[in-house]
Every structure is written in C-alpha cells, then in structure tokens.
C-alpha positions in Angstrom: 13.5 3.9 29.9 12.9 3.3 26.4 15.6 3.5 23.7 15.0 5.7 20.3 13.8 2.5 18.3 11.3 1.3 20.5 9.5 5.3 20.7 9.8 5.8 17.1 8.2 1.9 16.5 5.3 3.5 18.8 5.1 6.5 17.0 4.8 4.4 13.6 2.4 1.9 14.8 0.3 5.1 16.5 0.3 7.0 13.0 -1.1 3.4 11.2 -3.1 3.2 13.6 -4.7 6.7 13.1 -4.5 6.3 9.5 -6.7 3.1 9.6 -8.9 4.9 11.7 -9.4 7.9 9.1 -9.3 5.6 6.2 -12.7 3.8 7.7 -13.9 7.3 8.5 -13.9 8.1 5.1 -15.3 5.0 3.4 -18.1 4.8 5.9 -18.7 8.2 5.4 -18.1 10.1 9.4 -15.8 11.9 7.5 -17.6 13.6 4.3 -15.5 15.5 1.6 -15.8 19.7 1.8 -15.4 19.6 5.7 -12.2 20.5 7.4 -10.9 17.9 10.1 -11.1 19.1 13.6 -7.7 17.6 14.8 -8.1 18.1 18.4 -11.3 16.4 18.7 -9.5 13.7 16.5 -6.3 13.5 19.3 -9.2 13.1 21.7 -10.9 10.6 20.6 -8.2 8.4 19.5 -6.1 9.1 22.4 -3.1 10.4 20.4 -0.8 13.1 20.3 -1.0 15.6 17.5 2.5 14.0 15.9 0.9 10.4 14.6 -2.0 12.5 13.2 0.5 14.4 11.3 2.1 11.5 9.9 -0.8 9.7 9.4 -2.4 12.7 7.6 0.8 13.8 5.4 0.2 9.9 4.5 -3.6 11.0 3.6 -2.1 13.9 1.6 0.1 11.8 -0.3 -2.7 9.6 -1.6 -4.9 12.9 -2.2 -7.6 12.1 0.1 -6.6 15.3 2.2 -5.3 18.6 1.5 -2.9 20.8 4.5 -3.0 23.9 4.4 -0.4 26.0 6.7 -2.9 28.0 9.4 -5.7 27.0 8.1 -6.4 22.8 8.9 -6.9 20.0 7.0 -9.6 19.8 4.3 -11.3 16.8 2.7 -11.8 18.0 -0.8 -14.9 16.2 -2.7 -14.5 14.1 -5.3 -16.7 15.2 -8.5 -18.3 13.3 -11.1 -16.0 14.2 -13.4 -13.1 13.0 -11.7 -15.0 9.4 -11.4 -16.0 9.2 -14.4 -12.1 10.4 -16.2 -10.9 8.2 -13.9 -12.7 4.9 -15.1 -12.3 6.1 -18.2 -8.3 5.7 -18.0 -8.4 2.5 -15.9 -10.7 0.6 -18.0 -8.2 2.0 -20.9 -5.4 0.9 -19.4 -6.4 -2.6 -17.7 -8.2 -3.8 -20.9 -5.4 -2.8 -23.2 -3.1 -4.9 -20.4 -5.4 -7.3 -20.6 -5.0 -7.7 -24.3 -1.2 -7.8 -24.3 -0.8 -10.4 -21.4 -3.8 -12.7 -22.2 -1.7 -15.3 -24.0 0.6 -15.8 -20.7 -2.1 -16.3 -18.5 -1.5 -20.0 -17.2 -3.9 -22.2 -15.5 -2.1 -21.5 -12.1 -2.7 -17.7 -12.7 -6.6 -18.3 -14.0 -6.8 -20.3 -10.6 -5.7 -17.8 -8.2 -7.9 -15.1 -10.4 -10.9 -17.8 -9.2 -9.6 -18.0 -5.6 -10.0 -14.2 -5.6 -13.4 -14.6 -6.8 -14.7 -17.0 -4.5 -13.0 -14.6 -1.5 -14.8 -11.5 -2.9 -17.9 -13.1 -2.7 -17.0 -14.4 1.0 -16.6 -10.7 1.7 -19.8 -9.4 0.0 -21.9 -11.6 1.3 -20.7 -10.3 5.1 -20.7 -7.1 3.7 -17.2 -6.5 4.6 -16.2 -3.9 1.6 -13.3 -3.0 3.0 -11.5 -6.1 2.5 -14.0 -7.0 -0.8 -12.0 -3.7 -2.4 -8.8 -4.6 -1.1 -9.6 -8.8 -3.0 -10.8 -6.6 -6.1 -7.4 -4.9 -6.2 -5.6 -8.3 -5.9 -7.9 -9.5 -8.8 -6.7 -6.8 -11.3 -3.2 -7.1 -9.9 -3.4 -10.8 -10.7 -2.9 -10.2 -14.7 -1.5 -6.8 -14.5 1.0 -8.1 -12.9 2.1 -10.0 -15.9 3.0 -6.5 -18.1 6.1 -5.1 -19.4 4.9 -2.1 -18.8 6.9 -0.5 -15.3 4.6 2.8 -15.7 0.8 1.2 -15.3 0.8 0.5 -11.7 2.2 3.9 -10.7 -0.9 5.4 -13.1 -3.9 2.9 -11.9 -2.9 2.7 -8.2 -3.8 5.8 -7.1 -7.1 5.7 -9.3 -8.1 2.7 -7.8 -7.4 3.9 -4.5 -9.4 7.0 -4.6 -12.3 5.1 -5.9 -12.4 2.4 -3.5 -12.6 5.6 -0.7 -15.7 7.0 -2.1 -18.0 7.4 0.9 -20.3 4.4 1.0 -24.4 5.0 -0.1 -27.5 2.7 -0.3 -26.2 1.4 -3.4 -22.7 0.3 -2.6 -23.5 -3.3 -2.5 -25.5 -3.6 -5.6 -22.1 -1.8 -7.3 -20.1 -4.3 -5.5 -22.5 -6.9 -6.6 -22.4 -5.7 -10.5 -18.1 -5.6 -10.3 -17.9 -9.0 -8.6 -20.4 -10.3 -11.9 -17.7 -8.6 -13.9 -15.1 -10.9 -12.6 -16.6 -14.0 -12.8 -17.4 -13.0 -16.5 -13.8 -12.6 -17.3 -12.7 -15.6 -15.3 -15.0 -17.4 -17.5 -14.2 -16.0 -21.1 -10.7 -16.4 -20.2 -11.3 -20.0 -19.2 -12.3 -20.6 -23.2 -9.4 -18.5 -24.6 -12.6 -16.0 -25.7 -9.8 -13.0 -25.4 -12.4 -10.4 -26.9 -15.1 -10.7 -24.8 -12.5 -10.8 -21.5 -11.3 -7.3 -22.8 -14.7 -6.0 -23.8 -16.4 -6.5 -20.5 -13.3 -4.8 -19.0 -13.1 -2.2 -20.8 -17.0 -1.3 -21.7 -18.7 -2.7 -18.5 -16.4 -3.0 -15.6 -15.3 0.5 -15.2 -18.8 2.2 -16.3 -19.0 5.0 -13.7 -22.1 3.5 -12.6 -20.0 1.3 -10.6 -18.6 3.9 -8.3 -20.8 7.2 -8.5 -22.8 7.8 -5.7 -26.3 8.5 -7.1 -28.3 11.5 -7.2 -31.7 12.0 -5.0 -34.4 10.8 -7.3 -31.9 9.0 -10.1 -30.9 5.2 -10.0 -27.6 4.3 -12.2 -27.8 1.9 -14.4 -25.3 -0.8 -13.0 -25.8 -3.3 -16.2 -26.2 -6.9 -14.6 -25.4 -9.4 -17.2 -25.3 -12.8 -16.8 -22.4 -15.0 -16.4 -21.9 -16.9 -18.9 -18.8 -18.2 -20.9 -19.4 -15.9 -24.3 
C-alpha cells in the first residue's frame, strides 16, 4: 500500500508531467490560442486522471497562458499584437536600463559564462531545438540581470519573457531565433571592449523589436534587422 507521500509525489510528477506536455502543445502550436481545451480527450490521451490536469492547468493559469472559467472549460486566449509589441517595449526598457547600471561589474568570469551561453544557443539552433534555445536565451539575460539592486525587475520581465517564448511557432521562427542569437553575440562583443553604449543600444533598439517574436501576417515579411557582428 502506498503511504500519503509517495501518492501525492505521483500526483506532482503526473501534473509536471502534463504541464510539459501542454507547454510543447502550445509552442508547437496543437494547441492554438481562441480554442477551449477539451479535457477529457486530454485525460485520454495522456493517460491521466482529471486532478494532474487541474494542477497542471491552475499552473497554466498562473502564468496566463490559460484562462478557467467555472462551467464553462478552459480557454486559450490569443495573444495580440499589441500585447507583443507593449511587451518588448517594457523588456527592452527595462534590460537595457539594467544593462546600463550593472555594466561596470561585469567581470571576465561573468562575460565568459554570457559566451558559454552563446556558443549553447547556437548548439541548440542549429538542431533546431527552441525549446531549450529559449530556455539558454533566458539564462543569457539572467546572466547580467542578475547583477541588479533592483528586487522588482525579475518579478516584471519573467512573465513577459515567458509569454513570448510560448508564442506558437511559424515559418519564421528560426530566422527570429537566428536575428536574437546575432543580438547576443553583438553584445558579448561590445562588452568585451568596454563599448557600454553600443551593448545598451542594440538591447534596447534592436533586440526586443517586435519583429523578433510576431508571427507574420499572410503576404507581409517582418523586418528582423540582421546586422553584423562586429565589435562597434
């Protein structure tokens, strides 16, 4: 018979497991925003009960990637232009003015473990594995954000980045990915020569254009801005 600890460390490694699941689902884009989830097909197919669904989507909710409503289901709500573009607007505020503050305490150690980062991201976009190139790009930022006084910016950019790193893939995801990871290596570079302005510019001006993230409209290519690496 099994005691109360080992059923509830089922239960929670059923509920990641689920959650993993509807995390791919929505990257990959099975699961497209405006539908409602059909849960029993979902208890079905993953061979769960309905209770590490409903953790794993309270989880979802949380994070704003679902919504509950009481008798009526789960919904996916879209994500709108709008949103993407607000949102890169306050992240590339935020991470260049960090950027600014903390450049001066960037160490040699730090700038090296900002190129390990690199190299893995491009590791990861060359096997076009994006799931694990967003989750590098993450650690990237984290890397010299990490350095801030400032107790408030994670709570702010986490969820941003996390909504826009679950924007169903397209055609053009890898050229985006492609045009971020040219970013970095940018700003590894101008950091490498203490050039502090151009590090915060191409943050700020470049890195978080919406271009970057919007899925593109039938008949319109974005303009991603590919600019060589160089040290500025």
């Amino acid at each position: 018979m099994k005691s109360y600890c080992e059923e509830a460390r089922n239960a929670d490694s059923l509920s990641a497991r689920v959650y993993r699941h509807l995390e791919a689902a929505l990257r990959e884009g099975s699961v497209r925003p405006g539908i409602w989830l059909d849960q029993d097909a979902l208890c079905a197919e993953l061979g769960v009960s309905r209770t590490p669904l409903r953790d794993a989507l309270i989880r979802l909710e949380a994070e704003g990637l679902v919504v509950i409503r009481p008798r009526k289901g789960v919904y996916v709500p879209p994500v709108s232009d709008a949103y993407v573009k607000s949102a890169c607007a306050l992240a590339g505020s935020l991470e260049s003015g960090c950027l600014d503050t903390v450049f001066e305490r960037i160490t040699p150690r730090l700038l090296r473990h900002m190129e390990d980062a690199l190299r893995r991201q491009s590791f990861f976009l060359e096997k076009r594995r994006l799931a694990d190139f967003d989750a590098e790009d993450v650690r990237f930022h984290d890397l010299f954000l990490s350095l801030s006084d400032n107790t408030l910016i994670g709570g702010i950019l986490t969820p941003l980045r996390r909504r826009l790193s679950l924007l169903p893939q397209h055609p053009l995801s890898v050229e985006q990915a492609e045009a971020r990871l040219g970013d970095h290596g940018r700003i590894v570079d101008s950091i490498r020569v203490g050039n502090r302005v151009a590090a915060v510019s191409i943050l700020r001006h470049e890195h978080w254009l919406p271009a970057r993230f919007l899925c593109p409209k039938p008949g319109k290519v974005p303009r991603l801005v590919h600019a060589r690496r160089n040290a500025a």
